[in-house]
matplotlib code that plots the C-alpha trace (Angstrom):
import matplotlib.pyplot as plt

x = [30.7, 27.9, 26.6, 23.2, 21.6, 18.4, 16.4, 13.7, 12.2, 9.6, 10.2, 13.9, 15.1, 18.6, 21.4, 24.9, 27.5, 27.8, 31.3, 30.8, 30.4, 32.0, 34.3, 36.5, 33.2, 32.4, 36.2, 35.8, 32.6, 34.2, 37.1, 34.6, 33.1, 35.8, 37.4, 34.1, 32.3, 28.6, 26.1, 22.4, 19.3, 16.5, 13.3, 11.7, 8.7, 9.2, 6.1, 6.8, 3.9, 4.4, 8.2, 8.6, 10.4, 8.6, 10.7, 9.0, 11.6, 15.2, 17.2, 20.5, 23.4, 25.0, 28.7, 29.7, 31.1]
y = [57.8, 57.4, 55.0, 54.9, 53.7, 51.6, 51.7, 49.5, 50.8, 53.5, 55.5, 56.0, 59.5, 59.6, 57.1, 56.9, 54.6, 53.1, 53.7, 51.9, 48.5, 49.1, 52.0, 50.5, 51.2, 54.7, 56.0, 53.8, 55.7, 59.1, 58.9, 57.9, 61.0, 63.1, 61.5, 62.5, 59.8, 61.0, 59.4, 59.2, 57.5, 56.4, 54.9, 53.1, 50.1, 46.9, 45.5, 41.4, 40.2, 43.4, 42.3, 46.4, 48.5, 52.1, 55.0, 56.8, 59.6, 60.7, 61.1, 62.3, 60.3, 61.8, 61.0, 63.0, 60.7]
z = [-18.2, -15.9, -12.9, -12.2, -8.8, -9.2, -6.1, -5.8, -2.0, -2.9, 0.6, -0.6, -0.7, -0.5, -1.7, 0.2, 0.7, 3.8, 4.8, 8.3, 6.5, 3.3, 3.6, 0.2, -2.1, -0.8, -1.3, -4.9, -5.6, -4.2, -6.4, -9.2, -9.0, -9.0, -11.6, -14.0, -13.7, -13.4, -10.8, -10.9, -8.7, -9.5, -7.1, -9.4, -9.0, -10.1, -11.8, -11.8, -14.1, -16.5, -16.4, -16.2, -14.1, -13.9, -12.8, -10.1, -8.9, -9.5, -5.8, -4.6, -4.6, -1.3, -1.2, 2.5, 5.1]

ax = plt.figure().add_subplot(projection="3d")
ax.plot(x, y, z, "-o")
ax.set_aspect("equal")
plt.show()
């Protein structure tokens, strides 16, 4: 199983949760991940008239609180 991050910001380079206003997600996505699930991030651009979404970059998903 696998959960992938779309990030549409092109200056991303790094995804993690934010335990100061959501500390239930990122011990949800922790457990997640040790439990097999795999995670992956993308920085893509969203191209409106194209109705396309262009991968630019794979990041890390950084899970340390």
């Amino acid at each position: 199983m696998s959960l992938i991050f779309i990030i549409q910001r092109e200056d991303a380079d790094v995804i993690r949760p934010n335990d100061r206003t959501d500390k239930e997600f990122g011990n949800a996505l922790r457990n997640a991940k040790e439990a097999g699930v795999d995670l992956f991030s993308y920085v893509c651009k969203v191209d409106v008239e194209q109705r396309q979404i262009n991968i630019i970059r794979g990041i890390p998903v950084v899970l340390d609180n």
